[in-house]
C-alpha positions in Angstrom: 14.5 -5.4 22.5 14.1 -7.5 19.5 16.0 -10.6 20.2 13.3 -13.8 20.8 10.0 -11.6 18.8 8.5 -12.4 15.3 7.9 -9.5 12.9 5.4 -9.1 10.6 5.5 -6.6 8.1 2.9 -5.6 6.0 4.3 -3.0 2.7 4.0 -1.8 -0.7 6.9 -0.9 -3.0 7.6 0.2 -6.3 10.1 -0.4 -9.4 10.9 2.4 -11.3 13.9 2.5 -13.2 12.8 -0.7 -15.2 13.0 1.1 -19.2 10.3 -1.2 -20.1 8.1 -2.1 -17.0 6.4 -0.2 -14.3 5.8 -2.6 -10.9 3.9 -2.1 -8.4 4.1 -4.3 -5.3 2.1 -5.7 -2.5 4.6 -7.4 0.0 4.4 -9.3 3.2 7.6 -10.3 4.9 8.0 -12.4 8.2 11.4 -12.1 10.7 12.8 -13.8 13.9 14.8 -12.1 15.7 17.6 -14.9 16.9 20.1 -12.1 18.1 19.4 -8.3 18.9 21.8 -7.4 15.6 20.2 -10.5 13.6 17.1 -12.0 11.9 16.0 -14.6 9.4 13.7 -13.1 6.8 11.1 -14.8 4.2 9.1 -12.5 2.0 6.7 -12.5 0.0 5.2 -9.9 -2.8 2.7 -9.4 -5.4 3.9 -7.4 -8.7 1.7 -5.7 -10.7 2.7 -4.3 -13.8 2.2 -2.0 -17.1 4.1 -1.6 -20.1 5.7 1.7 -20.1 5.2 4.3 -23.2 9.1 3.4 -24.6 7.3 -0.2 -25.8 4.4 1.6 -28.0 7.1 4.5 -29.2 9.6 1.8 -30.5 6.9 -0.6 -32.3 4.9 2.4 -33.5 8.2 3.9 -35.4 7.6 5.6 -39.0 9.4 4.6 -41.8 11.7 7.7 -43.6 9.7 9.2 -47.0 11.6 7.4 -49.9 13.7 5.0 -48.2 12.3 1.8 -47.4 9.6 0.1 -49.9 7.6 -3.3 -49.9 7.9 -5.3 -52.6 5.4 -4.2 -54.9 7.6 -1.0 -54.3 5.1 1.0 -52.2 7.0 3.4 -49.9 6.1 2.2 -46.5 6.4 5.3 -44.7 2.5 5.5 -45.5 2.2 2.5 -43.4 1.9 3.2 -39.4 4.8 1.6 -37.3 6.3 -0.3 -40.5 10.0 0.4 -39.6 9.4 -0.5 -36.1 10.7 -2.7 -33.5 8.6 -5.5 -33.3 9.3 -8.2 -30.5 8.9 -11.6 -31.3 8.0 -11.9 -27.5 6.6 -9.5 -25.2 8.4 -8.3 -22.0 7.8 -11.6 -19.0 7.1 -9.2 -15.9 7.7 -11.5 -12.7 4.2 -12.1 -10.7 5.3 -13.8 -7.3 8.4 -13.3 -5.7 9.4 -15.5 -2.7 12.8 -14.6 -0.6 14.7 -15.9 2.1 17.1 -13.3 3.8 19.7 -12.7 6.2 19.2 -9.3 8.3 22.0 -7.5 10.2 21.0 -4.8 12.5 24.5 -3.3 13.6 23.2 0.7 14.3 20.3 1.5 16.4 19.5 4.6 18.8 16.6 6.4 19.6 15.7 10.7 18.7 13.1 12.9 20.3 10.7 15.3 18.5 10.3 19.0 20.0 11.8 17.0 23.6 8.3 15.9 23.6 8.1 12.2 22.8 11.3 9.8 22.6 11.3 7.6 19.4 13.5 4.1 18.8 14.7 3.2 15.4 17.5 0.9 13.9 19.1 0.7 10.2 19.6 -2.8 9.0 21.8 -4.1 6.0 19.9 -7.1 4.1 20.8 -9.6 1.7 19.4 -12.8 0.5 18.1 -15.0 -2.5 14.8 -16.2 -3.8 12.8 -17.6 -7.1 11.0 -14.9 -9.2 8.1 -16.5 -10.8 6.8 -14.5 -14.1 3.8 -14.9 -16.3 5.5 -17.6 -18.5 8.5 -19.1 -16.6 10.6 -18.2 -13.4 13.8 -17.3 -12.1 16.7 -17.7 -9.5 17.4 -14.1 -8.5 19.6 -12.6 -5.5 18.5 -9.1 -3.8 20.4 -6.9 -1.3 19.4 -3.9 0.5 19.3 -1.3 3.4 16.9 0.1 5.3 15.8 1.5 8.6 12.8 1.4 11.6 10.9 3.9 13.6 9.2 2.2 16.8 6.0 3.7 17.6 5.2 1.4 20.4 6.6 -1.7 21.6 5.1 -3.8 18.8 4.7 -1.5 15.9 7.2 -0.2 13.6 7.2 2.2 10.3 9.6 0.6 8.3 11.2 2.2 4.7 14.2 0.3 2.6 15.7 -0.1 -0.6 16.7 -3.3 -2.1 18.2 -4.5 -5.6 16.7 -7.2 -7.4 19.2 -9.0 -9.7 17.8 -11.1 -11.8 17.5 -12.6 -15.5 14.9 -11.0 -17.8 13.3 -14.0 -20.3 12.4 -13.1 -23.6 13.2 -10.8 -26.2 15.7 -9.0 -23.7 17.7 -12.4 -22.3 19.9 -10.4 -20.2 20.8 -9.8 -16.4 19.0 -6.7 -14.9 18.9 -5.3 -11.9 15.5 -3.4 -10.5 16.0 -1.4 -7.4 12.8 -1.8 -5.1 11.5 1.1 -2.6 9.3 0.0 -0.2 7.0 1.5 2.8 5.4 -0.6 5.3 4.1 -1.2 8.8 5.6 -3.8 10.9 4.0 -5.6 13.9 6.3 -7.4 16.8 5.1 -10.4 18.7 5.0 -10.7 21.7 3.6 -7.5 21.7 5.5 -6.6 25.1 9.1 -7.1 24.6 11.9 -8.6 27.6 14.3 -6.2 28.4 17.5 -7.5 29.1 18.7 -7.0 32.9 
């Protein structure tokens, strides 16, 4: 029984269909359980990033033999990366990411392994908004997601879900993107015991 208990979760996720980024995130997220089906969510994660290889392959691109010259008339195909993209403002990863979401539980059941030991779990649907702050500026982004719970116990919990971040990418991009977030955590219930409806 949910309904009543606080959960802490304690995760890590990844990003990894950005073309230009690679993320990897520490992420804390906090739930109250008002209904059995519902929660309140407010998250909180840690991005680190790295500039994938696609950044270096299109600044570092050669110039055809014969085809492009400077103006003395040199042929700049001698000259490393000459023809290639250069940005006029590096990629602005997002740092901090803060979220307030609303939780729907509506499937739950339990399975047994080898008719040994009887396990609970639930899938949940997820949707919300938050501010994505990023190493020069920040954002208003929305997110939505699914994702499921094993209970090992009464208070603890493997959790795994998917979400999609949409938000707008600053400068040299200045579009809308969306990132799709997996994530893996632990989650802890309090109080640890839960009341079991009569």
């Amino acid at each position: 029984a949910k309904k009543g208990r606080h959960e802490f979760t304690f995760g890590m996720g990844a990003i990894l269909d950005n073309p230009f980024l690679r993320y990897e995130l520490a992420q804390f997220r906090y739930n109250y359980h008002f209904r059995e089906t519902f929660a309140v969510e407010l998250s909180y994660q840690y991005a680190f990033n790295q500039q994938k290889s696609l950044i270096g392959q299109l600044e570092g691109i050669q110039c055809a033999p014969g085809e492009f010259f400077d103006e003395d008339g040199n042929d700049l195909s001698n000259v490393p990366g000459a023809c290639g993209v250069s940005f006029s403002s590096p990629p602005d990863p997002f740092v901090h990411t803060y979220i307030a979401n609303l939780v729907w539980s509506p499937i739950y059941g339990k399975f047994s392994i080898f008719s040994r030991k009887i396990y609970h779990f639930d899938l949940f649907f997820t949707a919300g908004a938050g501010y994505y702050d990023t190493e020069r500026s920040g954002y208003i982004g929305f997110n939505a997601g699914l994702g499921g719970k094993i209970f090992l116990n009464d208070w603890l919990a493997f959790r795994g879900e998917i979400r999609n971040l949409t938000v707008k990418e600053g400068a040299p991009f200045n579009n809308i993107v969306n990132n799709r977030v997996i994530s893996v955590g632990f989650s802890v219930f309090a109080p640890f015991k839960n009341k079991r409806e009569k």
